[in-house]
C-alpha positions in Angstrom: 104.0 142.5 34.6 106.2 142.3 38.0 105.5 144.3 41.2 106.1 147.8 40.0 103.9 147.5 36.9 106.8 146.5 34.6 106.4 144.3 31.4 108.8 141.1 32.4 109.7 139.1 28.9 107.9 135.7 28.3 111.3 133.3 27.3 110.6 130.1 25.8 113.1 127.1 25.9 112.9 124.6 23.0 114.2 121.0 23.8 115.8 119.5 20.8 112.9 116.9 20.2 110.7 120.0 19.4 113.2 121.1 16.8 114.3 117.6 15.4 110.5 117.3 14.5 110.6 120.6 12.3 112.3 118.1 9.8 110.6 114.9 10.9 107.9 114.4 8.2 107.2 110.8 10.2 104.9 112.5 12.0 102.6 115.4 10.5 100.9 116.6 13.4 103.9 117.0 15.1 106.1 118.8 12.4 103.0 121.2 12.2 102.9 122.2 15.8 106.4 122.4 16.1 106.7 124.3 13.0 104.0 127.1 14.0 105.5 127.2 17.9 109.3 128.1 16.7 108.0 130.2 14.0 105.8 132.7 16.6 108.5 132.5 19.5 111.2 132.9 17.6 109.7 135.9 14.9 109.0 137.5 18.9 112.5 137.2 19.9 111.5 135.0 22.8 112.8 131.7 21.8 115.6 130.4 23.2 118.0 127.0 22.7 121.7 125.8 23.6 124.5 124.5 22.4 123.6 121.1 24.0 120.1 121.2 21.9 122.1 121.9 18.5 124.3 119.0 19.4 121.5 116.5 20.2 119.6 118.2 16.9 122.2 117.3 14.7 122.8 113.9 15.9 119.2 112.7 15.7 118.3 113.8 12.3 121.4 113.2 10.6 121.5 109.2 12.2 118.2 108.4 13.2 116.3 110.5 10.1 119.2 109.9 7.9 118.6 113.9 6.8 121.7 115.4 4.8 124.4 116.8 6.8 124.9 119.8 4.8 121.2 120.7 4.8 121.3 120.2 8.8 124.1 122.0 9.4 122.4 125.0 7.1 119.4 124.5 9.9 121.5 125.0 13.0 122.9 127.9 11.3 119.8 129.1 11.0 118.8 128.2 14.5 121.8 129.9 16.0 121.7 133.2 13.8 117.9 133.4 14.5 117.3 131.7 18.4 118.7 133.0 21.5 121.4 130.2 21.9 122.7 129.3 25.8 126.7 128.4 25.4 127.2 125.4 27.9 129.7 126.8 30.0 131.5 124.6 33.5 128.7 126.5 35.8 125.6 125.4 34.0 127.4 121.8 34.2 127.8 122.2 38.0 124.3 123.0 38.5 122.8 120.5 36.5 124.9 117.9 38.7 122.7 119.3 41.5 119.5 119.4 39.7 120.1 116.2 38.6 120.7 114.7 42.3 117.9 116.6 43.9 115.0 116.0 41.3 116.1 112.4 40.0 116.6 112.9 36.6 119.1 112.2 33.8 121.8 114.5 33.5 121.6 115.6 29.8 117.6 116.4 31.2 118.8 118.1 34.1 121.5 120.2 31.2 118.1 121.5 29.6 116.9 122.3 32.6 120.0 124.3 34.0 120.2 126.1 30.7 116.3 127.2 30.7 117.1 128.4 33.7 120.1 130.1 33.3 118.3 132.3 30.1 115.6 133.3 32.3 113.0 131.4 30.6 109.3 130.8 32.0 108.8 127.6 29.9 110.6 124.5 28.9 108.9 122.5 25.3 109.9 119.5 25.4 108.2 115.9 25.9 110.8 114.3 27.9 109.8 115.8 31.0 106.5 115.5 33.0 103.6 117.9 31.8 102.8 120.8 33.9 105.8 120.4 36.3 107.5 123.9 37.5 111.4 123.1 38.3 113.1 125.7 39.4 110.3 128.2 38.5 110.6 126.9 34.5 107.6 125.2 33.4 107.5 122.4 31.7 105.4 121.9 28.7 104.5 119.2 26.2 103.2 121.0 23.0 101.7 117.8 22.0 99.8 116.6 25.1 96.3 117.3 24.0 94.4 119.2 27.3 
């Protein structure tokens, strides 16, 4: 709830690593709590990803899982259709250029960043970044880390 008693939406940002390991069988545990975290965000409506993480997505499990590009683009269909889904536009560029610079990270991190933020979202999965860390008032969380 905010100030005046109002119920403020929960938004949750998934980083492409959580949805490349929805088809990575490599790793059970993983898949599993990836699988039940999109699943309950995204049946909530509070799950959201950009174009940027459908790019990524489809590069890493069609190359480094060697997954069927048909079935994958079928997936970011269903991601899309299903997932609040950020369009990369010039702006969000521009101001991960400056999140980049003032936090020290790598651009296409500072891109995930800019686009949680842009959506309004409270947390960023992903295990790329560091654990806990708020950025620009997004958390950052590692579904994975154990606590």
């Amino acid at each position: 709830m905010d100030k005046r008693g109002t119920i403020c939406q929960i938004k949750f940002f998934f980083d492409s690593n959580i949805l490349v390991y929805l088809q990575d069988s490599n790793d059970e545990q993983k898949q599993q709590i990836a699988r039940q975290l999109v699943s309950e965000q995204t049946k909530k409506q509070w799950a959201v990803i950009s174009t940027q993480v459908l790019q990524e997505f489809y590069n890493v499990t069609t190359t480094k899982l060697q997954q069927d590009k048909s079935i994958i683009k079928k997936c970011i269909r269903n991601f899309y259709t299903n997932i609040e889904t950020v369009q990369i536009s010039p702006q969000i560029i521009e101001h991960a250029i400056d999140i980049s610079v003032k936090i020290q990270c790598s651009f296409w991190d500072s891109l995930i960043i800019a686009a949680a933020i842009y959506a309004q979202c409270n947390i960023l999965y992903t295990e790329d970044l560091n654990n806990g860390q708020i950025i620009y008032g997004v958390k950052i969380v590692n579904p994975f880390k154990m606590n």
